[in-house]
DSSP file (Angstrom, degrees, kcal/mol; ACC not computed):
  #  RESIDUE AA STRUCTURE BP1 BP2  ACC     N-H-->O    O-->H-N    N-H-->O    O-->H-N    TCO  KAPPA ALPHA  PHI   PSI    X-CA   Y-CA   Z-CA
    1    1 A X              0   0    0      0, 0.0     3,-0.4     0, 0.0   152,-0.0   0.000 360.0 360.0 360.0 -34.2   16.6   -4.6   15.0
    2    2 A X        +     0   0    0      1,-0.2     2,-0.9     2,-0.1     3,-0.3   0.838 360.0  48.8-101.1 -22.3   16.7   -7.9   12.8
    3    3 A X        +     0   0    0      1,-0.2    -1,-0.2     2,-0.1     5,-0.2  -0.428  63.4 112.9-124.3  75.9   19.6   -7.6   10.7
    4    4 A X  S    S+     0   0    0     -2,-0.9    -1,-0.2    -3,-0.4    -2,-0.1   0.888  91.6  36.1 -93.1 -29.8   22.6   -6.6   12.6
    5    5 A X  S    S+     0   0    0     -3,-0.3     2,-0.3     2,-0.1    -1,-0.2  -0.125 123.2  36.8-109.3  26.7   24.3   -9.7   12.1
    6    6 A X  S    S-     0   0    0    154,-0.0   151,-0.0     0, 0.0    -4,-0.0  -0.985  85.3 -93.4-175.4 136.3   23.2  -10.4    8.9
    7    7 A X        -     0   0    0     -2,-0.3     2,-1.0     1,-0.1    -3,-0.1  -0.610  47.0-125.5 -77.4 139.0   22.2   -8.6    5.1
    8    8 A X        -     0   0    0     -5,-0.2     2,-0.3     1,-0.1    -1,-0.1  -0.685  23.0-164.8-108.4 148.2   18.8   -7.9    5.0
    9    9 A X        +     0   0    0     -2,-1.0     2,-0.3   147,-0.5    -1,-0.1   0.020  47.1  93.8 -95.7  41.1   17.0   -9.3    2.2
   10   10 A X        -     0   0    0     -2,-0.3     2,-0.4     2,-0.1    -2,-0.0  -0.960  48.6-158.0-132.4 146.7   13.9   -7.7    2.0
   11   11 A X        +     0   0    0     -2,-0.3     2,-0.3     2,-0.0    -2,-0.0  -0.995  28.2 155.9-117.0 132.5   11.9   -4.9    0.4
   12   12 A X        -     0   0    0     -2,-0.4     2,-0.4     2,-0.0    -2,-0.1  -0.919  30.3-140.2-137.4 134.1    8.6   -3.6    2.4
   13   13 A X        +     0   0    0     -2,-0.3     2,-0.2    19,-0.0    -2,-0.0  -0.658  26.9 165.1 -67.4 143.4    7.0   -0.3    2.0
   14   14 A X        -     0   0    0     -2,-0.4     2,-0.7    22,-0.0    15,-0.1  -0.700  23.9-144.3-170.8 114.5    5.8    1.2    4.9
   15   15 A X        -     0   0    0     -2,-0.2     2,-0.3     1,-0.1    13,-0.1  -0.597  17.1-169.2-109.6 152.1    5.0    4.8    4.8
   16   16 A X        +     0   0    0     -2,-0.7     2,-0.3    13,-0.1    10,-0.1  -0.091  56.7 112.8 -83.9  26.8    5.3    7.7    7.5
   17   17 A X  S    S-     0   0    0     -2,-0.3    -2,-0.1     1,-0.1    10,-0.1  -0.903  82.9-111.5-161.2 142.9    3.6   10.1    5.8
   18   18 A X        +     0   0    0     -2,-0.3     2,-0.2     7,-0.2    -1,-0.1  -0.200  57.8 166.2 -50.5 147.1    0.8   12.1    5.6
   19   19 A X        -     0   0    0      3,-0.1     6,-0.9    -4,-0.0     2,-0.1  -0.703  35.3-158.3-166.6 154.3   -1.3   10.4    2.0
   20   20 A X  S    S+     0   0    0     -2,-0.2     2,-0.3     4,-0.2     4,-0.1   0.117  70.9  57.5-131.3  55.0   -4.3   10.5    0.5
   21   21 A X  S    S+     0   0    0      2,-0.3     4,-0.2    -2,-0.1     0, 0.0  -0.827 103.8   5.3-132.3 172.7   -4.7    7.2   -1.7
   22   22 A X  S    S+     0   0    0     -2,-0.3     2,-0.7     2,-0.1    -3,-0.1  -0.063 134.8   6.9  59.3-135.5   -4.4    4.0   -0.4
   23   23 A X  S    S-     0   0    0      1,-0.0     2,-0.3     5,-0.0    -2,-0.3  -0.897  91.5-137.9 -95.0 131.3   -4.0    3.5    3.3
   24   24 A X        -     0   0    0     -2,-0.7     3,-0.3    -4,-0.1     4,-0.3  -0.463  54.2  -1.1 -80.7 117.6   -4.6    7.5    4.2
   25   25 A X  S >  S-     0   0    0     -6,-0.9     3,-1.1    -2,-0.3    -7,-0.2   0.320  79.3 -84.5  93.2 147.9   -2.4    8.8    6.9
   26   26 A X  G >  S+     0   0    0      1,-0.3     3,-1.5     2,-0.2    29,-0.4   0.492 108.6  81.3 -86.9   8.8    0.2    8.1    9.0
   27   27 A X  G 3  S+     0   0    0     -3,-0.3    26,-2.6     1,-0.3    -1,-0.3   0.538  90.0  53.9 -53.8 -16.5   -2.1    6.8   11.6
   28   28 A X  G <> S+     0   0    0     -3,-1.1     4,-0.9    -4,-0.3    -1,-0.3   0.212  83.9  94.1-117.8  22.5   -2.2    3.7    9.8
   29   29 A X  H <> S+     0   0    0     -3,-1.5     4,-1.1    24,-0.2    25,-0.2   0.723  90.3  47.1 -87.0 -16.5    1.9    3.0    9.7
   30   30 A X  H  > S+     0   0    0     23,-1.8     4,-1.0    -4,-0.3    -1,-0.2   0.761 101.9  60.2-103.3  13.1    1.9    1.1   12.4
   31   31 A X  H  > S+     0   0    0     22,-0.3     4,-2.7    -4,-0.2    -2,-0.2   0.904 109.8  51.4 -54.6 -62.2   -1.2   -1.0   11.2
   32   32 A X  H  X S+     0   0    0     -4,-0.9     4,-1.2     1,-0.3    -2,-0.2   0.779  99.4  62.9 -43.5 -44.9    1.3   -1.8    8.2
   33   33 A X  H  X S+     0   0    0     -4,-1.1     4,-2.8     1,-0.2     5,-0.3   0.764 104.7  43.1 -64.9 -39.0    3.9   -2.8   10.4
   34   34 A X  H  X S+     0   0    0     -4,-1.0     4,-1.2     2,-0.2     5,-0.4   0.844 106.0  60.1 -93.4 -12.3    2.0   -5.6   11.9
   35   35 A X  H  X S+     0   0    0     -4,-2.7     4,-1.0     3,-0.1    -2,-0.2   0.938 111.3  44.2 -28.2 -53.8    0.8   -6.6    8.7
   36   36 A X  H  < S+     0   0    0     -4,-1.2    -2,-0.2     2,-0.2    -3,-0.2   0.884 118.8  38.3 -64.6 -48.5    4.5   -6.9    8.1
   37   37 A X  H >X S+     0   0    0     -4,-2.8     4,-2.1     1,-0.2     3,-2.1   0.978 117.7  54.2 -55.2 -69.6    5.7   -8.8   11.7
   38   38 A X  H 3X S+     0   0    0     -4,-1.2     4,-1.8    -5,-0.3    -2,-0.2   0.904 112.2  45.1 -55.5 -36.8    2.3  -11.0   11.5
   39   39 A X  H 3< S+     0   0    0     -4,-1.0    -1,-0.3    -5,-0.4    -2,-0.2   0.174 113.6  44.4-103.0  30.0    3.3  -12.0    8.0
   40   40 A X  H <4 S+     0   0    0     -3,-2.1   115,-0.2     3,-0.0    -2,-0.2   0.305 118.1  43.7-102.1 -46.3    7.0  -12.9    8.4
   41   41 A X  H  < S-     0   0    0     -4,-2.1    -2,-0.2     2,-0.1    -3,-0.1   0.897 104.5-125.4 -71.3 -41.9    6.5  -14.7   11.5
   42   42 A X     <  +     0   0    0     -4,-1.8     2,-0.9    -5,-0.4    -3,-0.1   0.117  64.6 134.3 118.0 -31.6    3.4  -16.7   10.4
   43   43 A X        -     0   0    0     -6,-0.2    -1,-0.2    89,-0.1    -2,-0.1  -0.456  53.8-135.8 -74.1 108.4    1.2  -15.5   13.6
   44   44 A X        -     0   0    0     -2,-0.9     2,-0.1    -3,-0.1    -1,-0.1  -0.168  25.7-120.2 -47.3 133.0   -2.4  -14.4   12.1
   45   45 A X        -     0   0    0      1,-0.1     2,-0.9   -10,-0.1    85,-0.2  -0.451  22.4-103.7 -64.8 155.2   -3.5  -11.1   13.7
   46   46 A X    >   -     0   0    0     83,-1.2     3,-1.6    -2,-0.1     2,-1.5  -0.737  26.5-164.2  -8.8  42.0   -6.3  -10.7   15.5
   47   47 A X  T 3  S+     0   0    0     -2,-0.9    -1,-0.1     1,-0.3    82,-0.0   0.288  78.4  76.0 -86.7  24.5   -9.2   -8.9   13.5
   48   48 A X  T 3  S+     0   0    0     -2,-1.5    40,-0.9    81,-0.1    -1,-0.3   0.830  86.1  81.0 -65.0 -43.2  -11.5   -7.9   16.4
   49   49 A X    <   -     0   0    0     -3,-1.6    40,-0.3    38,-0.2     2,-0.2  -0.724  68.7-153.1 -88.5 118.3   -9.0   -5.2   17.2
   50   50 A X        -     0   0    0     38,-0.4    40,-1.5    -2,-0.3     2,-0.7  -0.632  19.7-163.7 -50.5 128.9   -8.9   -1.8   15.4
   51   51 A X  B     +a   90   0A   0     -2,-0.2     2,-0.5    38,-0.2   -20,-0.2  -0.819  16.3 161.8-133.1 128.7   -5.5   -0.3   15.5
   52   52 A X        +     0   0    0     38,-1.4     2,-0.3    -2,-0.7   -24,-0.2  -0.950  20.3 108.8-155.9 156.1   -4.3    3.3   14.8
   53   53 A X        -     0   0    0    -26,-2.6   -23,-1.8    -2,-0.5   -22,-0.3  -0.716  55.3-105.4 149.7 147.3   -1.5    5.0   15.5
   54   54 A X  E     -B   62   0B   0      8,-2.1     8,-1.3     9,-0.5     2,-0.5  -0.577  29.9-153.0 -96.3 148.5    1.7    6.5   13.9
   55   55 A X  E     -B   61   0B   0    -29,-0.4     2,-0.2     6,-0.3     6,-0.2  -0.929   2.7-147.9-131.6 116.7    5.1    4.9   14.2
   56   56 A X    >   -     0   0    0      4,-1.4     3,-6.0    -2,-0.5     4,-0.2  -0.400  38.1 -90.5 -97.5 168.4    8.2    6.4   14.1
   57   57 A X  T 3  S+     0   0    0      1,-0.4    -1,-0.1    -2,-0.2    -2,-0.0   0.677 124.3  54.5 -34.7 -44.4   11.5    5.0   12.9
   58   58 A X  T 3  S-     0   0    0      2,-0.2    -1,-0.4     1,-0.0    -2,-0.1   0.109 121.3-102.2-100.7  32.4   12.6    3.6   16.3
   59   59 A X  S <  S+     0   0    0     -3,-6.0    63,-1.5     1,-0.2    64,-0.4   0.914  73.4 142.6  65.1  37.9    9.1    1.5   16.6
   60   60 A X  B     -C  121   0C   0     -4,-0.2    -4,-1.4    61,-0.2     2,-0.3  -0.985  53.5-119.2-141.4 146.1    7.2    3.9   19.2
   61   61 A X  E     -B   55   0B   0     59,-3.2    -6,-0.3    -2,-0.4    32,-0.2  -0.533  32.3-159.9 -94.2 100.8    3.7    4.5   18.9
   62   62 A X  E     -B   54   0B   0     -8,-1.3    -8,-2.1    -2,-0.3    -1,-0.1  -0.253  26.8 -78.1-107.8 170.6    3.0    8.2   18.4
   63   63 A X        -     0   0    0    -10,-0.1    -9,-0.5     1,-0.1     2,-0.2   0.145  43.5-159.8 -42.4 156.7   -0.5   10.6   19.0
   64   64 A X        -     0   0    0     28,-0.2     2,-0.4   -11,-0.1     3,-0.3  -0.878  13.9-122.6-126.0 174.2   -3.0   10.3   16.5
   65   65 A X  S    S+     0   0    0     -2,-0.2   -38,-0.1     1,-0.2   -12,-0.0  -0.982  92.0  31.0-119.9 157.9   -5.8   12.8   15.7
   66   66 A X     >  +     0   0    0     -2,-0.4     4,-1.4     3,-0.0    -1,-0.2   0.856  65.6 153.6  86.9  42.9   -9.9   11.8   15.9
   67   67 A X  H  > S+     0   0    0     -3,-0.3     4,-3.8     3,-0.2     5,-0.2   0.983  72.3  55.4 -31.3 -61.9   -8.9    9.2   18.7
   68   68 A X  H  > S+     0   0    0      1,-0.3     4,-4.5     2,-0.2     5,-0.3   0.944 108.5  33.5 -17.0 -95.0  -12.6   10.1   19.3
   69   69 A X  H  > S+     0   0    0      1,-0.2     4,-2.3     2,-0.2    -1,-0.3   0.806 108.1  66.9 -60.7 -13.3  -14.4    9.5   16.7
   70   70 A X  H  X S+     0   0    0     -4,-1.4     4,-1.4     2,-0.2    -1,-0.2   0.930 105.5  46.0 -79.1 -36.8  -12.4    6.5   15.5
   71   71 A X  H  X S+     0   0    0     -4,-3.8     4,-2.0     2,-0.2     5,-0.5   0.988 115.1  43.5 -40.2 -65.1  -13.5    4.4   18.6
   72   72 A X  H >X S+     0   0    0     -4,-4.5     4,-3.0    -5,-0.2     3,-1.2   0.948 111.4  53.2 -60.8 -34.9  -17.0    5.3   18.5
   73   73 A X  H >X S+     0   0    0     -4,-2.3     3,-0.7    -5,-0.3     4,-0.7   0.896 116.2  43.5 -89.3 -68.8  -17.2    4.8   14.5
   74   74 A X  H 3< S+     0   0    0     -4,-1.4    -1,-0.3     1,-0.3    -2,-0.1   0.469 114.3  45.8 -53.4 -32.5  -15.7    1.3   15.0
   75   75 A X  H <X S+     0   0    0     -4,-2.0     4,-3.4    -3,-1.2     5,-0.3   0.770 104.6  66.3 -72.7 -43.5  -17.9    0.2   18.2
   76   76 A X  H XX S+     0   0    0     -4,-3.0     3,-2.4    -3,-0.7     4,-1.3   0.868 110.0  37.2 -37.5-100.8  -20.8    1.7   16.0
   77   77 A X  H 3X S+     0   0    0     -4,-0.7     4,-1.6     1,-0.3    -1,-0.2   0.611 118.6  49.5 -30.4 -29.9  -20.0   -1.4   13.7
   78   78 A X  H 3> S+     0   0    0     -5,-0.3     4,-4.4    -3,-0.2     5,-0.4   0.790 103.9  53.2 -78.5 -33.0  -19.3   -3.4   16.2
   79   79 A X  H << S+     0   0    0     -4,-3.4    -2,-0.2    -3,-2.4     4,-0.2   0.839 110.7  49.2 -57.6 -44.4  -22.3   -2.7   18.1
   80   80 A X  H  < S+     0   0    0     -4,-1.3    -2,-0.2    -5,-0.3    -3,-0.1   0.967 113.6  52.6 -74.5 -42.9  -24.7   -3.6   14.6
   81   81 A X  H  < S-     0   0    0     -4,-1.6    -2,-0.2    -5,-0.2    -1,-0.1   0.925 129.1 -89.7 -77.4 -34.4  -22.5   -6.9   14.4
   82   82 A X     <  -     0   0    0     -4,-4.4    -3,-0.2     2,-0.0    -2,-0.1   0.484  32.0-121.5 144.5  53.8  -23.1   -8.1   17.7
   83   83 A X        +     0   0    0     -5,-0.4    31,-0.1    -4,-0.2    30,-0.1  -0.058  40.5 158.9 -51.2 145.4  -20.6   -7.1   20.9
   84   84 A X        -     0   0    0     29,-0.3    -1,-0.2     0, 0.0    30,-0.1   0.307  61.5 -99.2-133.6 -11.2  -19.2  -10.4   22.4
   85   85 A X  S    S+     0   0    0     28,-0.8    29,-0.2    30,-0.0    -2,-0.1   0.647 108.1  89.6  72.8  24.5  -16.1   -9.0   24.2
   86   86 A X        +     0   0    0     27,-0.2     2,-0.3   -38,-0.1    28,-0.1   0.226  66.6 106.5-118.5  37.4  -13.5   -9.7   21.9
   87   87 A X        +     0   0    0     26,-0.2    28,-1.6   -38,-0.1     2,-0.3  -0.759  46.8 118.1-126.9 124.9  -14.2   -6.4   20.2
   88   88 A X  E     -d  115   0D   0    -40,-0.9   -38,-0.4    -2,-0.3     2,-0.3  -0.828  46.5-110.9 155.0 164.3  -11.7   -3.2   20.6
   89   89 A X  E     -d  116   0D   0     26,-0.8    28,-1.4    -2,-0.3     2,-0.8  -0.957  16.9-142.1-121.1 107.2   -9.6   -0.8   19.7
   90   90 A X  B     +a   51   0A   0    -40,-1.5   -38,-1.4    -2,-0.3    28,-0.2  -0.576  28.8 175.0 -78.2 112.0   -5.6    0.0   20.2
   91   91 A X        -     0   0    0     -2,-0.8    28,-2.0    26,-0.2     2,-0.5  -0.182  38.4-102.1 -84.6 156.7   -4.7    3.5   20.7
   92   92 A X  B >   -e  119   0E   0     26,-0.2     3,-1.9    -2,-0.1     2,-0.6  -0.882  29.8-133.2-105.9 149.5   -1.5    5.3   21.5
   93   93 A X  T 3  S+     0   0    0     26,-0.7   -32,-0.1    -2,-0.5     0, 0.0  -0.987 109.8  65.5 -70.6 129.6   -1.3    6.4   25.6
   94   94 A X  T >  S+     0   0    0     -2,-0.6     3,-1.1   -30,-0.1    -1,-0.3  -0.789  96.8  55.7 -86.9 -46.5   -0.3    9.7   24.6
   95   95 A X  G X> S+     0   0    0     -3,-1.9     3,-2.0     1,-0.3     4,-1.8   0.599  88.0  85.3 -76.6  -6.4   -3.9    9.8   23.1
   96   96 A X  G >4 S+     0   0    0      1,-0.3     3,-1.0    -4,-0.2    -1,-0.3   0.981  83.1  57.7 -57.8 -39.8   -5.9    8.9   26.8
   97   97 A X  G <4 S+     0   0    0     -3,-1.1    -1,-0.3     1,-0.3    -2,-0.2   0.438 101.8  53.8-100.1  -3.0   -6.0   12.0   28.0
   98   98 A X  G <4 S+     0   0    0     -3,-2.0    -1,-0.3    -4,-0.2    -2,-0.2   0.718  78.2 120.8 -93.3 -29.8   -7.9   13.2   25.0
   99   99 A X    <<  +     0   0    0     -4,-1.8     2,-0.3    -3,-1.0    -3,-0.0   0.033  26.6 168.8 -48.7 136.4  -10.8   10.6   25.1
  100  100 A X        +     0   0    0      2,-0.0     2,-0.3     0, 0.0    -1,-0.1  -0.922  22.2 176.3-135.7  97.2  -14.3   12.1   25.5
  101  101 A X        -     0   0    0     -2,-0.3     2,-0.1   -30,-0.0   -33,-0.0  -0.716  30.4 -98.3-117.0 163.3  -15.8    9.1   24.9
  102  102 A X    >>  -     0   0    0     -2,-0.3     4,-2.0     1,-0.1     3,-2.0  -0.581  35.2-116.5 -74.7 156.4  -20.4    8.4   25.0
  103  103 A X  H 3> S+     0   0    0      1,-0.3     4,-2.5     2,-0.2    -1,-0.1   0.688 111.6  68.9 -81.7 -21.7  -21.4    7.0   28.0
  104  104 A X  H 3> S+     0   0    0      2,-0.2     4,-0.7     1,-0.2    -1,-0.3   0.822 108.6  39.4 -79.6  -8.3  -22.7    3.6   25.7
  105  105 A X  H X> S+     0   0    0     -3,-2.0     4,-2.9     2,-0.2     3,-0.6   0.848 110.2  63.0 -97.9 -14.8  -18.8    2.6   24.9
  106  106 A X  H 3X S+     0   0    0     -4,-2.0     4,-3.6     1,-0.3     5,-0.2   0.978 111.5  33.8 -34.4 -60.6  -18.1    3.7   28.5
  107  107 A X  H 3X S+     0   0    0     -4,-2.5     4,-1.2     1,-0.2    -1,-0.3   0.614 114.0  57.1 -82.9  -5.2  -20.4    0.8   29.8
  108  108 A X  H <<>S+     0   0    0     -4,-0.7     5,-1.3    -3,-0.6     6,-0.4   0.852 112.9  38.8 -89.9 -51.3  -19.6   -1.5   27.2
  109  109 A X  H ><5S+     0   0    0     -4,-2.9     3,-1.6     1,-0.2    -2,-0.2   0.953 119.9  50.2 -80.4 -32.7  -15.5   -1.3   28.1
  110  110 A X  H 3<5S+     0   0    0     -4,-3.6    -1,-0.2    -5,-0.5    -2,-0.2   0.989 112.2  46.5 -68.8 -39.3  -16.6   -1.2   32.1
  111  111 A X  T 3<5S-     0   0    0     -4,-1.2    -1,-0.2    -5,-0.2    -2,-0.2   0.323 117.7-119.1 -86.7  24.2  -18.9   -4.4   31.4
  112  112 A X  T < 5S+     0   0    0     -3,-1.6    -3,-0.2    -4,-0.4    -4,-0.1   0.497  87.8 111.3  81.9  -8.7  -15.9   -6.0   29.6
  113  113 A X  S   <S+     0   0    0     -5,-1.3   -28,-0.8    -6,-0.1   -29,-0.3   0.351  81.9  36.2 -88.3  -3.1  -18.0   -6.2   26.1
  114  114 A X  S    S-     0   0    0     -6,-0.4     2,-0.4   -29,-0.2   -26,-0.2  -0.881  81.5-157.7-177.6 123.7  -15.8   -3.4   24.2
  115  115 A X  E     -d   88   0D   0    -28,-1.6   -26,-0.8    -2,-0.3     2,-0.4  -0.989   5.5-156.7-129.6 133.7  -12.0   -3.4   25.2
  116  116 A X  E     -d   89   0D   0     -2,-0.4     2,-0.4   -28,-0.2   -26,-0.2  -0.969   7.5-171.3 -66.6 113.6   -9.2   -0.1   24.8
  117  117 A X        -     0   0    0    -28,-1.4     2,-0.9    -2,-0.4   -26,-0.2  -0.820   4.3-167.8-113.5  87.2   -5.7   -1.1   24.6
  118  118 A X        +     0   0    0     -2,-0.4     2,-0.3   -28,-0.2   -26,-0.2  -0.671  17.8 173.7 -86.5  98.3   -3.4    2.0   24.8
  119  119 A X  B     -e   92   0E   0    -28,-2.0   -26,-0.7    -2,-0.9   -58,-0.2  -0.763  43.1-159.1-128.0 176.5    0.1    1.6   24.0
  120  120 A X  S    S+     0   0    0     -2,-0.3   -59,-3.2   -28,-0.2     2,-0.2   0.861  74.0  52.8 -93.3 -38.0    3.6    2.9   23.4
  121  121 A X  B  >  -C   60   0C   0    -61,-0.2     4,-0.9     1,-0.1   -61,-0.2  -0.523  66.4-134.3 -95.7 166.2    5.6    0.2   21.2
  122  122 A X  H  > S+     0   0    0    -63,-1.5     4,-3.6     2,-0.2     5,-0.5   0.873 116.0  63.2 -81.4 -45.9    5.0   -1.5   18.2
  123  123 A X  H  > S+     0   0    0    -64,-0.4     4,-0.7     2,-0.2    11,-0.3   0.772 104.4  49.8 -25.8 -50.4    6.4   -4.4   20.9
  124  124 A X  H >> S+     0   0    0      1,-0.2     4,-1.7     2,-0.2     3,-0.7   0.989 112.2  39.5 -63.0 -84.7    3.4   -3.8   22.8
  125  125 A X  H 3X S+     0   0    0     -4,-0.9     4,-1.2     2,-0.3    -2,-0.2   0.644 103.4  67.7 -43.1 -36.2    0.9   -3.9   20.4
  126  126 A X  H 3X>S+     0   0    0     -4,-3.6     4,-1.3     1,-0.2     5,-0.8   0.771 110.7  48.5 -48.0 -36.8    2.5   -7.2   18.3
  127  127 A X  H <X5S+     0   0    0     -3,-0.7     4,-1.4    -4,-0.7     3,-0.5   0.951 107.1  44.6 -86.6 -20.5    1.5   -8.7   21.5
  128  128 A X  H  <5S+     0   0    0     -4,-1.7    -1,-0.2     1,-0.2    -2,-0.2   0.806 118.0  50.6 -83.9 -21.8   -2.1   -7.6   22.2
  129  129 A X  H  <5S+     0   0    0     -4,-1.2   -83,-1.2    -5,-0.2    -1,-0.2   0.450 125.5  21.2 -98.0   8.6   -2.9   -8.4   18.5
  130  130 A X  H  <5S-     0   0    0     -4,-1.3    -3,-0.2    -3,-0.5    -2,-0.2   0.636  95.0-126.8-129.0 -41.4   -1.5  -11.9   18.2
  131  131 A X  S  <<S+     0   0    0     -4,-1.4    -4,-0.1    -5,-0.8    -3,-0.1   0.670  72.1 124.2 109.6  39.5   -1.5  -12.8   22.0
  132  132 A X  S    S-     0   0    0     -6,-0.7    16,-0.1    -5,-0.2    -4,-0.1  -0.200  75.0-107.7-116.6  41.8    2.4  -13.8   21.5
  133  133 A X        -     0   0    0     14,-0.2    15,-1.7    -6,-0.1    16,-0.1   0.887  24.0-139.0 -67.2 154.8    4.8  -12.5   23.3
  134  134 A X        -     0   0    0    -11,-0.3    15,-1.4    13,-0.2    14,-1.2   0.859  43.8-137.0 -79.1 -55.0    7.1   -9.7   20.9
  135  135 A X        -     0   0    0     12,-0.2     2,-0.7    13,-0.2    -1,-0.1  -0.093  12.0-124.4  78.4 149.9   10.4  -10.9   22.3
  136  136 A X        -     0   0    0     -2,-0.1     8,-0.3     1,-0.1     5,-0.1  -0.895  32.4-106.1-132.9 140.3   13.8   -9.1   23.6
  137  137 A X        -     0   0    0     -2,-0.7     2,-0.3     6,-0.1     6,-0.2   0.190  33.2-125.7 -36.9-175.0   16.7   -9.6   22.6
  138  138 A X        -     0   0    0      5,-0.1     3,-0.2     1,-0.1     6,-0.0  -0.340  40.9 -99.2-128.6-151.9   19.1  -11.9   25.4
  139  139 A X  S    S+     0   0    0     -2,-0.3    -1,-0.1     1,-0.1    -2,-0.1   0.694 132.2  64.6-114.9 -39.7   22.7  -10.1   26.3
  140  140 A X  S    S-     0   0    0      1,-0.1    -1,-0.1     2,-0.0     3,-0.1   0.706 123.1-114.3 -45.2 -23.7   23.8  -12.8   23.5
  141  141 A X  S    S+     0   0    0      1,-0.2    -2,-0.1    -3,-0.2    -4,-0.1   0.298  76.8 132.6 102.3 -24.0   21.6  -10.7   21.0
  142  142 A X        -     0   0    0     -5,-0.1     2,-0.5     1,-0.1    -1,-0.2  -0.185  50.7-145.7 -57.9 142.7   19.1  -13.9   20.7
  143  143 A X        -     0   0    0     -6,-0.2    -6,-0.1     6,-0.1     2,-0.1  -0.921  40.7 -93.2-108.9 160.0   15.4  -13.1   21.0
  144  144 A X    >   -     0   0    0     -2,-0.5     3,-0.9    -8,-0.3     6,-0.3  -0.449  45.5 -76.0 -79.6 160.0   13.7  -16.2   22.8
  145  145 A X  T 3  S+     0   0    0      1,-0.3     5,-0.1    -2,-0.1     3,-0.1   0.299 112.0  10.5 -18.6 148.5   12.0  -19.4   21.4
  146  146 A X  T 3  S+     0   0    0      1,-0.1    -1,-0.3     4,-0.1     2,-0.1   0.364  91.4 135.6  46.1  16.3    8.6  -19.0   20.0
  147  147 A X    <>  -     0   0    0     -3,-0.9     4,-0.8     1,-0.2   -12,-0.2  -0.276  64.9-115.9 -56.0 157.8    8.4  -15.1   20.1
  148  148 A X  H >> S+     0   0    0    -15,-1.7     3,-5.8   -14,-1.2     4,-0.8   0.940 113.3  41.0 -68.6 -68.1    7.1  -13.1   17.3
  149  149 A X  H 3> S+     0   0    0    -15,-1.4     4,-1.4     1,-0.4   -14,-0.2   0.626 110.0  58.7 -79.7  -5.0   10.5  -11.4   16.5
  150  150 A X  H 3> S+     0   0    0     -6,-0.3     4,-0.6   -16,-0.3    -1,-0.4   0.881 106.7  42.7 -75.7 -18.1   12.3  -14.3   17.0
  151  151 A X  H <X S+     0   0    0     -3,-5.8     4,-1.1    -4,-0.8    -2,-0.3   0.745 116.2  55.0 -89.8  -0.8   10.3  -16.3   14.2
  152  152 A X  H >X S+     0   0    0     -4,-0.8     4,-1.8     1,-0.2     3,-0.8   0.875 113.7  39.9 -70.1 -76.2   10.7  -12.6   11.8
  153  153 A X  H 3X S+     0   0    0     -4,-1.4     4,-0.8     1,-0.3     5,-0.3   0.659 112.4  55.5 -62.7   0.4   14.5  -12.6   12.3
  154  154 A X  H >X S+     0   0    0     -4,-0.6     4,-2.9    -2,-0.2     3,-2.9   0.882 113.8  43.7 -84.1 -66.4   14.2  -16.7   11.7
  155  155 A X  H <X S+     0   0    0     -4,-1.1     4,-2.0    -3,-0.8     5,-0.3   0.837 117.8  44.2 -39.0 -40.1   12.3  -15.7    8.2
  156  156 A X  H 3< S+     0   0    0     -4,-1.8  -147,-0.5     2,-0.2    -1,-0.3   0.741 108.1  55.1 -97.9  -1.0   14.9  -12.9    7.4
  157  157 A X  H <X S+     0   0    0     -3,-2.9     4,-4.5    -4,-0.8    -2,-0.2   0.915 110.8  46.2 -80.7 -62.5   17.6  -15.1    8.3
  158  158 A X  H  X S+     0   0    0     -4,-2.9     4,-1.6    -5,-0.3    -2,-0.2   0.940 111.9  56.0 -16.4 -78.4   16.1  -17.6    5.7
  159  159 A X  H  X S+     0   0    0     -4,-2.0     4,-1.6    -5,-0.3     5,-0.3   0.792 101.5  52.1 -29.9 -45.7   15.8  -14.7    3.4
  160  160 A X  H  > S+     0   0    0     -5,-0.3     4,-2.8     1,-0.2     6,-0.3   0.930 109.4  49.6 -73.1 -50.7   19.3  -13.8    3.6
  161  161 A X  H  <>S+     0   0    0     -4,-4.5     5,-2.9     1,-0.2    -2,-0.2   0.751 105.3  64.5 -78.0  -4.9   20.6  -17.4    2.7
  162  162 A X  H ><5S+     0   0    0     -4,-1.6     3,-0.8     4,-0.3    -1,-0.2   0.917 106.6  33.6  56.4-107.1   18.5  -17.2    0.2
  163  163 A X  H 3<5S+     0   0    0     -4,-1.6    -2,-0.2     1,-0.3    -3,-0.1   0.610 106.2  66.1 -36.4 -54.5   20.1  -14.6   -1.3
  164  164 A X  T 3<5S-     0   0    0     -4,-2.8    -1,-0.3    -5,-0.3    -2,-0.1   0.412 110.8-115.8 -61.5 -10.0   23.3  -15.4   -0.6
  165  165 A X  T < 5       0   0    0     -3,-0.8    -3,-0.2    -5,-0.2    -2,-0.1   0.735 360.0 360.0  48.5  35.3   22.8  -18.4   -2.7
  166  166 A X      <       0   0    0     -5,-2.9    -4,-0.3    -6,-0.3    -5,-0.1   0.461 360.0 360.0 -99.1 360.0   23.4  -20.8    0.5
């Protein structure tokens, strides 16, 4: 997506894969991924929001399993610290239809105090955790001003001249 026009000059891991050191699971790759976006552009994440969910290759947000319990176990913490309503968890929609959720995060997300954000794109999700919008490219190829992905590709563009020894 960022370097058609350009070498890219970067190395990130980010893995797709089942592992069981480190960050466990491929539930957590696209957690990585906005590590990566949020720290290229410059926009600080959000850390109210819990995020799981797998990401495949073309940046959309696949099933997880334990949707369940990984909401309550997170609202559980959130509940001892002190719900305020900036508090929640992003899910992938494939995963709604599984939720069985207790009737206390029920009333917490109806009275606004506990928030679910279920989405499909990495796109999606850059934006609910920075509050930025992710950007799309323009029929020129440009993403617009003040976007996340425009300030990544600004950073890998950097990167590249860089490199390039300009």
């Amino acid at each position: 997506m960022f370097a058609q026009d350009m070498p890219l000059c970067l190395t990130a891991s980010i893995c797709f894969e089942q592992l069981y050191n480190g960050v466990d699971g491929d539930s957590a790759s696209s957690t990585e991924l906005y590590g990566l976006l949020s720290s290229l552009s410059g926009i600080p994440i959000n850390q109210s929001i819990a995020v799981t969910g797998s990401v495949n290759q073309k940046g959309q947000i696949q099933p997880i399993g334990g949707v369940n319990e990984k909401i309550e176990g997170y609202f559980q913490v959130c509940k001892v610290r002190g719900l305020d309503g900036s508090h929640g968890v992003m899910i992938p929609v494939q995963n709604i239809d599984n939720l069985q959720l207790s009737d206390e995060v029920i009333d917490a997300v109806k009275n606004k105090k506990f928030h679910i954000y279920a989405i499909s794109t990495i796109e999606e999700g850059i934006e609910v955790l920075t509050g930025v919008p992710a950007g799309k490219k323009d029929k020129d190829g440009h993403f617009p001003a003040g976007t996340v992905n425009r300030l990544v590709y600004e950073k890998l563009k950097k990167y590249a001249k860089i490199n390039m020894g300009k």
